[in-house]
C-alpha positions in Angstrom: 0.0 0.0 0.0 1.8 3.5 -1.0 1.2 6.4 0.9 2.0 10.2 0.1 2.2 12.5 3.2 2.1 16.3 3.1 5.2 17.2 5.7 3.3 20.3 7.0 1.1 21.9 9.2 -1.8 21.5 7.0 -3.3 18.8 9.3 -3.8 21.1 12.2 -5.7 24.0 10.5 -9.3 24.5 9.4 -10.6 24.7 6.2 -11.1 28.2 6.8 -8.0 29.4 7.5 -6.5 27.2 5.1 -8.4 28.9 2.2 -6.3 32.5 3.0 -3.1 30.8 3.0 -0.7 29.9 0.1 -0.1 25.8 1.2 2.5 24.9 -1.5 3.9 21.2 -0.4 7.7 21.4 0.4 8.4 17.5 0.2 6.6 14.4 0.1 7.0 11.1 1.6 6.5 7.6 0.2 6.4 4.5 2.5 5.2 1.1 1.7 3.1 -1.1 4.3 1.9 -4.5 4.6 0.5 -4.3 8.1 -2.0 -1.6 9.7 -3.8 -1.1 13.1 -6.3 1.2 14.6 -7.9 0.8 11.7 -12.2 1.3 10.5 -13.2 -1.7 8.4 -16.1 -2.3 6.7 -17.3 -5.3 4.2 -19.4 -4.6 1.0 -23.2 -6.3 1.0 -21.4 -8.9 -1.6 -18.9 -9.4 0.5 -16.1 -8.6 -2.1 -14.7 -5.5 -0.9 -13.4 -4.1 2.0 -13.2 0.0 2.8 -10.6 0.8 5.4 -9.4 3.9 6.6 -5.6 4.0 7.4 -3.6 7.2 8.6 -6.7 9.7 7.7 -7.3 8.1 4.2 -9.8 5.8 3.0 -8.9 2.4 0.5 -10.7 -0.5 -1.0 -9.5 -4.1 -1.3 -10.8 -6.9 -2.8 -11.8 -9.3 0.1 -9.7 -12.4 -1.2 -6.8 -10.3 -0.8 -5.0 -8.2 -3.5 -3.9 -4.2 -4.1 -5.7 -1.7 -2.1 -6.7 1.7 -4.3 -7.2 5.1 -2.3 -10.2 6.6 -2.4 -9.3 9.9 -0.5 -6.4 11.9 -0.1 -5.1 15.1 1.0 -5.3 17.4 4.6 -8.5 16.0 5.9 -8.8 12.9 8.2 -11.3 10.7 7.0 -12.1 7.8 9.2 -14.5 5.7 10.1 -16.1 4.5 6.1 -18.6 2.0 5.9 -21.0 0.5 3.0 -24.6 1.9 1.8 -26.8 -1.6 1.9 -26.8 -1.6 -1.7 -23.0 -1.0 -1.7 -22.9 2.1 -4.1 -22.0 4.5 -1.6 -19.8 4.3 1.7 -20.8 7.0 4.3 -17.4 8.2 6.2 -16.4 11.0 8.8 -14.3 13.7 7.8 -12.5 17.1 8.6 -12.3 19.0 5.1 -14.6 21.2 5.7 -13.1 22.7 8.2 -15.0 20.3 11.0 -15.9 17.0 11.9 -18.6 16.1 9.8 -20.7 13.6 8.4 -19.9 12.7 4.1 -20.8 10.1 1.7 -19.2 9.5 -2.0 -19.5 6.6 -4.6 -18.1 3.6 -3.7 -15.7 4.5 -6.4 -14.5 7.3 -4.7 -16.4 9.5 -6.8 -18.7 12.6 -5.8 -18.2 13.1 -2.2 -20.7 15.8 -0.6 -21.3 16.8 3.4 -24.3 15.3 4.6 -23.9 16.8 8.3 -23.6 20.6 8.4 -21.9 21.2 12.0 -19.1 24.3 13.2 -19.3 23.8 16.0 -17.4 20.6 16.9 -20.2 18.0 17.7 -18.6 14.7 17.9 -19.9 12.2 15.3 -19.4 8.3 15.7 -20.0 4.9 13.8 -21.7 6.2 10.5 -24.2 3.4 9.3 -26.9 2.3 7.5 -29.1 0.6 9.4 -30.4 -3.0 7.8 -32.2 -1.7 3.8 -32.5 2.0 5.3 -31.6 4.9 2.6 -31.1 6.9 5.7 -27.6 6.9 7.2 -27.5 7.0 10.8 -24.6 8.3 13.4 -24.1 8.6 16.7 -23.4 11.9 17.7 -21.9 13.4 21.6 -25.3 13.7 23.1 -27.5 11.8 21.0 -27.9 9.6 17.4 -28.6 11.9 14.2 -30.2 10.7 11.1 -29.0 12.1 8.0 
């Protein structure tokens, strides 16, 4: 699994600020992996793919084992992926807007978009949909949300 980290601050500022400031990478780093922990897993409805997040980023595999593609990248910290019922989407956590906040995207990676709509640094949890719902559900610091 190959890996690209940004050597910077980036991680630590919100989106907000990091909109007025000119972030130009000053080196990247490649690594290689074979083993992970502390990680989210989730297994597609077929049961042929796995989602994982791994150091703020979210991959597929193939279930029988195989390479792992990234479906997100960059600044943010997206953790915590898991599958729509009918496996098209996977629902996820993520900082890039400039809080914690509730996203989905294709199960390609394709057309993320912010489900949640907090600033204010509510706590979201375990993202999932519970058995054939279209809603996503996720717990939340003082309660569950539906999205």
């Amino acid at each position: 699994m190959r890996r690209w980290l940004l050597t910077s601050l980036l991680f630590l500022l919100p989106a907000a600020a990091l909109a007025d400031l000119p972030l130009v990478p000053e080196r990247t780093i490649a690594f290689e992996t074979q083993r992970v922990s502390w990680l989210s897993v989730d297994v597609s409805p077929d049961g042929a793919t796995l989602v994982m997040e791994v150091l703020g980023d979210i991959y597929v595999a193939p279930a029988s084992g195989g390479e792992t593609r990234r479906l997100t990248q960059g600044p943010a910290f997206d953790s915590q992926p898991r599958f729509s019922p009918d496996g098209a989407r996977i629902t996820f956590l993520s900082d890039r807007s400039g809080a914690e906040n509730v996203w989905i995207m294709d199960a390609d990676g394709g057309h993320p978009r912010q489900l949640s709509q907090d600033k204010d640094g509510v706590e979201f949890a375990s993202p999932l949909f519970p058995r054939r719902r279209s809603r996503c559900r996720v717990a939340q610091y003082l309660g569950i949300a539906y999205l």
